[in-house]
C-alpha positions as CSV (number, residue, x, y, z in Angstrom):
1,X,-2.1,11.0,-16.2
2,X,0.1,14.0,-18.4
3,X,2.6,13.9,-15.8
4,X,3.3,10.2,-15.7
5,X,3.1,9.7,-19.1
6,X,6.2,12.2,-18.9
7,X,7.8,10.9,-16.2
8,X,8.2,7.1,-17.4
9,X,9.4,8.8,-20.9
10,X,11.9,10.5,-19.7
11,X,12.9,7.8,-16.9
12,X,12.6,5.0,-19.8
13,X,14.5,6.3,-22.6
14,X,15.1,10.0,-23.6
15,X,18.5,9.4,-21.7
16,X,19.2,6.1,-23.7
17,X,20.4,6.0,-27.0
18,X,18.6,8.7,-28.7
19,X,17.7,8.0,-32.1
20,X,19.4,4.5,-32.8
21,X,16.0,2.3,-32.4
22,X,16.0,2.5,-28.4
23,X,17.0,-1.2,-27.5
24,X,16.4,-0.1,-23.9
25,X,12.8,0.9,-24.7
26,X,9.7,-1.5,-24.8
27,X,6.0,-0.7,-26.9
28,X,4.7,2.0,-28.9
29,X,4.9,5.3,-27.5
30,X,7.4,4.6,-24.9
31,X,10.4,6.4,-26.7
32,X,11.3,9.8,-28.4
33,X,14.0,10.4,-30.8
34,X,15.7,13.8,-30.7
35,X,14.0,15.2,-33.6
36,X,16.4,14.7,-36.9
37,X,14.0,16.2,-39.6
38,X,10.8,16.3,-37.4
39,X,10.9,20.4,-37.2
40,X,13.0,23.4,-36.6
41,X,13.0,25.9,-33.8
42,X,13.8,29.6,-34.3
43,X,13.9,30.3,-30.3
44,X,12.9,33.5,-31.4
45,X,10.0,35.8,-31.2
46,X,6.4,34.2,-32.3
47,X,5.5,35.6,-35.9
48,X,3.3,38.3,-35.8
49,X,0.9,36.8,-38.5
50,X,-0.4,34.0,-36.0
51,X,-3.0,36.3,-34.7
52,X,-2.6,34.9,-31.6
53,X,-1.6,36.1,-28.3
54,X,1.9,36.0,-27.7
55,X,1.1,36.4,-23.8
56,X,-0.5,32.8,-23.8
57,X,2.6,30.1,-22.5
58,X,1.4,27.5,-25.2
59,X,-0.4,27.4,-28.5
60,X,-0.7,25.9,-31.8
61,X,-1.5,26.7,-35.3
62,X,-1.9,25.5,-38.3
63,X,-1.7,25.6,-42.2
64,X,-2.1,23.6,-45.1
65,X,-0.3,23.8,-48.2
66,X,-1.6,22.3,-51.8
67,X,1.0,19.5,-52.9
68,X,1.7,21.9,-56.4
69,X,2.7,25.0,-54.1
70,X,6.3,23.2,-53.4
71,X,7.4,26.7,-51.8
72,X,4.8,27.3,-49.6
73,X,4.0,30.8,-50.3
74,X,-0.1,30.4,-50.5
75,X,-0.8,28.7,-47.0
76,X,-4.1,28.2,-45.6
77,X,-4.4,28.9,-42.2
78,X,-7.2,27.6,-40.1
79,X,-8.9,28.2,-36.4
80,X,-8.1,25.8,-34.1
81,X,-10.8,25.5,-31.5
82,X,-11.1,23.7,-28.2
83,X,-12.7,20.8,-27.8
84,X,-16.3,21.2,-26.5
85,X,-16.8,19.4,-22.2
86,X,-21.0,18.6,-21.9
87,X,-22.4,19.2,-18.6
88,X,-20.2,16.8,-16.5
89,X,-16.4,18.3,-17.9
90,X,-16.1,14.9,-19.9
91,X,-14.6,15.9,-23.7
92,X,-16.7,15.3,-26.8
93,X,-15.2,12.1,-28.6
94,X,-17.1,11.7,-32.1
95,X,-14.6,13.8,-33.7
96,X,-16.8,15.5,-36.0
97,X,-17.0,19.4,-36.0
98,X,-19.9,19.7,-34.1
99,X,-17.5,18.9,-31.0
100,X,-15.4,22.4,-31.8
101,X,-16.4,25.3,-29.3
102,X,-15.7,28.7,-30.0
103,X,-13.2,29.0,-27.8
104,X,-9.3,29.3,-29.2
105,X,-6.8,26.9,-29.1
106,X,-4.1,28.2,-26.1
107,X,-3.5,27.5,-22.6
108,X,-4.7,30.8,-21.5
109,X,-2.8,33.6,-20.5
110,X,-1.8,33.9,-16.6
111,X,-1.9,30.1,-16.5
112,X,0.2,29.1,-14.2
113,X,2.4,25.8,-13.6
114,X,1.3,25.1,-10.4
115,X,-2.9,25.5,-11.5
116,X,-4.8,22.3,-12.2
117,X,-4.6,20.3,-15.1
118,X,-7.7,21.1,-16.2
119,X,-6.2,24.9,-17.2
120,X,-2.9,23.7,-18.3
121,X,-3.8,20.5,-20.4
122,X,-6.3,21.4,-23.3
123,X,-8.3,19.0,-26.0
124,X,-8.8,21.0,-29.4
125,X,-9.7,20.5,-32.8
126,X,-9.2,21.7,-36.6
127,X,-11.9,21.4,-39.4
128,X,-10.2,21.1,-43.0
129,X,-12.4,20.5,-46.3
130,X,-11.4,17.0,-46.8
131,X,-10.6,17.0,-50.3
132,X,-7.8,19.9,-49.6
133,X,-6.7,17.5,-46.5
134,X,-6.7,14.9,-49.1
135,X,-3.8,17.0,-51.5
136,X,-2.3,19.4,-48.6
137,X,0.8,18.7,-46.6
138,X,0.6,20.2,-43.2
139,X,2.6,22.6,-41.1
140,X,1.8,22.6,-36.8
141,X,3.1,25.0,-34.8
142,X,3.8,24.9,-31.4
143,X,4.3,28.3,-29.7
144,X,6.0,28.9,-26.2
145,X,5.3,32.0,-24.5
146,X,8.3,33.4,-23.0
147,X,8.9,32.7,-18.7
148,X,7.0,29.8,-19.4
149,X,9.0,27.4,-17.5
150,X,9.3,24.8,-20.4
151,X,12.7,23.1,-20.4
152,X,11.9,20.7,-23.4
153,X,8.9,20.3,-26.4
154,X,7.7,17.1,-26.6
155,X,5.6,16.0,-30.0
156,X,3.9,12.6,-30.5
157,X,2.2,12.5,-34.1
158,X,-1.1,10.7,-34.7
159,X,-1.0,7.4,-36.1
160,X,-2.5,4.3,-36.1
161,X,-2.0,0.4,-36.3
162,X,-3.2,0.3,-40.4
163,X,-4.2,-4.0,-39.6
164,X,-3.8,-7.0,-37.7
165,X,-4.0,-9.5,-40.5
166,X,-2.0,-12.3,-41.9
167,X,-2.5,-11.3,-45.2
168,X,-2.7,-7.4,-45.4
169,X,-2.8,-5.7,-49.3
170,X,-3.6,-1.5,-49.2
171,X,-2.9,1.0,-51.6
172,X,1.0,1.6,-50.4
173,X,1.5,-2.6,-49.4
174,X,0.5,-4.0,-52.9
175,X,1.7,-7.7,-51.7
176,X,0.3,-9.8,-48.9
177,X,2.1,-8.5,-45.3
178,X,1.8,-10.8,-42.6
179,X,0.8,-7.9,-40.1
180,X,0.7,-11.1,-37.2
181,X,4.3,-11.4,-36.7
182,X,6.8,-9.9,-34.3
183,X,8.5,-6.9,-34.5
184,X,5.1,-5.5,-36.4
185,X,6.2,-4.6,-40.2
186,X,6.4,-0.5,-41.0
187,X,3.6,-1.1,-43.4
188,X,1.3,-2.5,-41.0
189,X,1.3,1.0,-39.8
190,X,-0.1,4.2,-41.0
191,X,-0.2,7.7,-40.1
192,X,2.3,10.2,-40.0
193,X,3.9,8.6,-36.9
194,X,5.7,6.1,-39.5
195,X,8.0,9.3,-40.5
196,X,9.8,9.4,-37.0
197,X,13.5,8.6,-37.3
198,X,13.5,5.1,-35.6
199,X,9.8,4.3,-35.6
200,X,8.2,2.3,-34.3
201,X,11.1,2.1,-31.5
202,X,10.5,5.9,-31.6
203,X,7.4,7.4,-31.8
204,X,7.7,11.1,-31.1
205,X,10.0,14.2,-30.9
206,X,11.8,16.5,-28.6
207,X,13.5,19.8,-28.8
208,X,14.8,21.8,-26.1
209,X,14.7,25.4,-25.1
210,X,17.6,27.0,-24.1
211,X,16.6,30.9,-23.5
212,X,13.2,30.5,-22.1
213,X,13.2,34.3,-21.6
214,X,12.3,34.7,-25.4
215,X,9.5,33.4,-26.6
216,X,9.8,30.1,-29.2
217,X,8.1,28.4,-31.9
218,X,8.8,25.1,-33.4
219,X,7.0,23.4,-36.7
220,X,6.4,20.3,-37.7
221,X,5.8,19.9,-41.5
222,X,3.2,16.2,-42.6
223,X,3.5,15.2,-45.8
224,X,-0.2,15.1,-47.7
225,X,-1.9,11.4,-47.7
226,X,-1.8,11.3,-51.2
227,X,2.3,11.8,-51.3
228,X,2.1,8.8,-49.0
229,X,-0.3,7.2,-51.5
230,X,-3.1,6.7,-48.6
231,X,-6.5,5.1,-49.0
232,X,-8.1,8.0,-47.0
233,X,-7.7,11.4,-44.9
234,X,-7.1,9.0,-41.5
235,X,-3.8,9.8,-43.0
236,X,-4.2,12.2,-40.4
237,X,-7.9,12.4,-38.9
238,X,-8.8,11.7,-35.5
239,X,-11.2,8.5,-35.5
240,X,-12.3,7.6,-32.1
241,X,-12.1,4.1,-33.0
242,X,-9.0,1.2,-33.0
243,X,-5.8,1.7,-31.9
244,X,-5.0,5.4,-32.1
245,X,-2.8,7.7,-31.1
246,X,-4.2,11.0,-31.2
247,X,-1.8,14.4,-32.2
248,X,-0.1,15.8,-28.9
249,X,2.7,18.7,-27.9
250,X,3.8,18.7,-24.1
251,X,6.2,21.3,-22.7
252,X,7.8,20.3,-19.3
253,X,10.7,21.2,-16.6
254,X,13.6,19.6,-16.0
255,X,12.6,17.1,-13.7
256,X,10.0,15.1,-15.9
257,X,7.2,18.0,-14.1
258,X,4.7,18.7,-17.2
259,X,3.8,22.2,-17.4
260,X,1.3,22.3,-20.4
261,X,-0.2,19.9,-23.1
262,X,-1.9,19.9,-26.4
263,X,-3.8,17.0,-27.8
264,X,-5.5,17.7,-31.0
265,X,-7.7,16.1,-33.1
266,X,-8.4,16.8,-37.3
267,X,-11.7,17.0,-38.3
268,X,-12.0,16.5,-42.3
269,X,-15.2,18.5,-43.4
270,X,-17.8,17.3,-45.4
271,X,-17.3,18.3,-49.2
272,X,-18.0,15.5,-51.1
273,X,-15.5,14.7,-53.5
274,X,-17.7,11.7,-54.7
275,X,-19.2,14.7,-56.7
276,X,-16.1,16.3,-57.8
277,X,-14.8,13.4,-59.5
278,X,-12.4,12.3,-56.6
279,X,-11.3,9.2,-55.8
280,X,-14.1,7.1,-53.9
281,X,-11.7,6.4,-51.0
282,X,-10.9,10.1,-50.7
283,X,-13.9,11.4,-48.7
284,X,-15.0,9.2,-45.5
285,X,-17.9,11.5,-44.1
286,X,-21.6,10.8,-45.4
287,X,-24.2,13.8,-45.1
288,X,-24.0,13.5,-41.1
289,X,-20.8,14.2,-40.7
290,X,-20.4,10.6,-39.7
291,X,-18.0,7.3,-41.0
292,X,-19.1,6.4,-44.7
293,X,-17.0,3.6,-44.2
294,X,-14.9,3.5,-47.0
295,X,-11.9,4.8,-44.4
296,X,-10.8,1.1,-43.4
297,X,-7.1,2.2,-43.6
């Protein structure tokens, strides 16, 4: 499924006009846009302070930053953990953290292009305390090991259709939005998706590598869902519900072959900011880990 997904991107519109709405391009998530203010990409060794293993040929990491720390120097890093299989290799799909193995985040090392999707596609997940989701902006990191055949970084961020209705109010579309109509309105929309130069013709990013003999690192910065004045953490958190589309990284040949994939999920932990004096809408989890279902939007 990875490699057709690729191959009708890259046959239906990376070589049309990039980043000017995509006329030649038809539904959501059919279309990247070359990446104006989506990340930056040294080309250059992996930093050191990762703790991962540079020797693995794709990887990611993460850190938060609170909204008041406007230069970034007190980042929370996290562990990003693969996505638990039960007995039959199918993934978990609650999204809660119960589905996290132990098991690190990465392609592993020796993986090899020509090995089964299975090795060279991975599901993972990240737990973040939901009221510091709530207030943090988030930086992703893609890594690329070096010799690892990848011609081009792909990036789709998660996002979601916010509603269907004829009348839709939330806290960042104060008047009625008649969400019915065609082309969809922006603020039927949510997610950080919305941000991608050209969205919704455009609903992802793509860099290329030109040395692949060095190893490469690219990051993609989210704005915090209260910046973007959102009812809830599905600002950014997997729900296996609706229309979603879930975080992904691919990294593929020239030629439309994929080589290696990331989906991700984010996992918003339990910490009760009814308690804390938070907004009501800011924590969706009850004591099970499960919907409260005040997360509508």
């Amino acid at each position: 499924m990875w490699f057709w997904v690729v191959a009708l991107i890259l046959a239906g519109c990376q070589n049309a006009t990039v980043g000017t709405g995509g006329s030649s391009c038809s539904g959501i998530g059919s279309c990247l846009n070359a990446g104006t203010g989506g990340g930056t990409g040294s080309g250059s060794g992996i930093p050191s302070e990762i703790g991962m293993p540079v020797e693995s040929p794709f990887y990611l990491s993460i850190k938060s930053y609170w909204e008041n720390d406007t230069g970034k120097a007190f980042p929370t890093s996290y562990d990003v953990k693969l996505i638990s299989k039960n007995g039959s290799g199918v993934l978990a799909n609650t999204g809660t953290a119960a589905d996290l193995s132990s098991a690190t985040c990465q392609v592993d090392p020796g993986t090899l292009i020509t090995d089964s999707d299975d090795k060279r596609v991975i599901t993972c997940g990240v737990e973040i305390p939901e009221t510091q989701l709530f207030f943090s902006s988030l930086d992703f990191q893609i890594n690329v090991g070096k010799d690892a055949e990848c011609d081009v970084v792909y990036y789709w961020p998660y996002g979601y259709q916010a509603s269907t209705s004829a009348s839709f109010t939330s806290r960042w579309q104060a008047s009625a939005l008649d969400c019915t109509v065609s082309p969809t309105p922006l603020a039927c929309y949510s997610g950080p998706w919305i941000d991608i130069s050209g969205f919704p013709a455009y609903t992802g990013n793509y860099r290329q590598i030109y040395d692949k003999t060095k190893t490469h690192s690219e990051i993609f910065s989210v704005p915090s869902a209260n910046t973007k004045l959102r009812q809830d953490n599905r600002w950014t958190s997997y729900r296996p519900t609706g229309d979603i589309r879930n975080w992904e990284w691919e990294c593929a040949q020239k030629g439309s072959s994929l080589n290696f994939g990331v989906t991700l999920r984010v996992i918003p932990k339990k910490d009760d900011p009814f308690n804390s004096g938070g907004p009501r809408w800011m924590g969706w989890l009850d004591d099970d880990g499960n919907d409260r279902g005040f997360a509508g939007q």
